[in-house]
N, C-alpha and C positions, 0 to 999 in steps of 0.2 A: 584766764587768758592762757592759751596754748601757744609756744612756738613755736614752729614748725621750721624746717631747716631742710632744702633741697642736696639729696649729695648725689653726683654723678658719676661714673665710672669711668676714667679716661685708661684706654687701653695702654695707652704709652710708659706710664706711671706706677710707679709699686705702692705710695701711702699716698694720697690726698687728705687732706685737714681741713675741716673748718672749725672756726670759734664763732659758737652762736652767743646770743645777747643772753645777759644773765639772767635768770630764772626767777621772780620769786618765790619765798617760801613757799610751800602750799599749793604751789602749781606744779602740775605735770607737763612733764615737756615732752614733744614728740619730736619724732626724727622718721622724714619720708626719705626711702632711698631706691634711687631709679637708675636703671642700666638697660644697656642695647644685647637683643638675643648672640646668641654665636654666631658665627660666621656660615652662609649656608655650605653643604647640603645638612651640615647637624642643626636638629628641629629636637629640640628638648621639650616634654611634654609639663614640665612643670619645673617652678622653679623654689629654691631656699634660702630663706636669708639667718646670718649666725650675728654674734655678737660678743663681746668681750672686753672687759677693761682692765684686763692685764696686759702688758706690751707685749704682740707676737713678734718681735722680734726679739731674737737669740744670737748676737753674736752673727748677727748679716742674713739669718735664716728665717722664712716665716714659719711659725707651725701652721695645722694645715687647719682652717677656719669650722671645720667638722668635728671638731672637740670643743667647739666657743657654746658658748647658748642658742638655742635653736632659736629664734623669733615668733615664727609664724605660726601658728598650728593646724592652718588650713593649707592645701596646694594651693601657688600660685601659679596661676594656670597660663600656657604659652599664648592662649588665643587673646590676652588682655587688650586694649587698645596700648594702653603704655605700660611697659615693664616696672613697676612700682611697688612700694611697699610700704607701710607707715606705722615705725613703731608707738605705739599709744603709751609704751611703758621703757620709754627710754629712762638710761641712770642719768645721773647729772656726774660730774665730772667728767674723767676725757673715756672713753670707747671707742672700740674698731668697730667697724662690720664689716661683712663680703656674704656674696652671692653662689651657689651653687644651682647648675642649671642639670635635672636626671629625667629619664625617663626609663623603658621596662631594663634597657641594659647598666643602670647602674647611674652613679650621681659622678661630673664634674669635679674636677679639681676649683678650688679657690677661686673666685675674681680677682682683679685686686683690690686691695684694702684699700676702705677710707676710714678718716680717722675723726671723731666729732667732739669738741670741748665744752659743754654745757655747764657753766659756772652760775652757781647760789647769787643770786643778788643779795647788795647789803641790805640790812634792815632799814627802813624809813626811817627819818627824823622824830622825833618826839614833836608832839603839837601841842602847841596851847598851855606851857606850864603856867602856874600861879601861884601867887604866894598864899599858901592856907594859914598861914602862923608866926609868931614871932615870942622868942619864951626871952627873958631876962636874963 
């Protein structure tokens, strides 16, 4: 069982958060994350997505999302029907990510961050004890 967890970009905003449903053991959890191109006439021929589960902030600062972990390893390309991305290999506990949109002059600054909190389910209950014994 995979969960998958939409996150959106709202321009307005510097962190958006979600808290997704808790993971089981042994499950891999994904996290798709979708945003709207630049504003035209910039037409970015490809896009990147970064990652990180240390707090980029600093003291009211962000660092700049291009020193996080790369995501992707393929271009994501500007002609997509929907700007999207899905990490297969998200961590569980809380992460950022953000988007950089480049092409041949060079890559964008930052989107802004969202921030996603994948928490470990507890363990099931035990089923079905019984009594195997009883000593003196």
């Amino acid at each position: 069982m995979k969960t998958q967890i939409g996150l959106f970009f709202i321009m307005a905003a510097a962190v958006v958060g979600v808290i997704a449903a808790p993971v089981p053991q042994g499950t891999l959890p994904t996290v798709t994350i979708a945003w709207d191109p630049p504003a035209p006439p910039q037409t970015p021929v490809w896009y990147n997505v970064y990652k990180t589960n240390s707090n980029p902030s600093n003291g009211g600062t962000i660092n700049p999302c291009t020193s996080w972990t790369k995501v992707n390893s393929a271009r994501i390309g500007f002609f997509m029907i929907e700007l999207e991305y899905t990490d297969n290999n998200a961590w569980r506990g809380l992460s950022w990510y953000a988007v950089t949109a480049e092409d041949e002059n060079g890559q964008s600054e930052c989107s802004n961050i969202v921030a996603v909190n994948i928490p470990l389910a507890k363990p099931g209950r035990p089923l079905n004890p019984i009594l195997k014994g009883i000593t003196p």
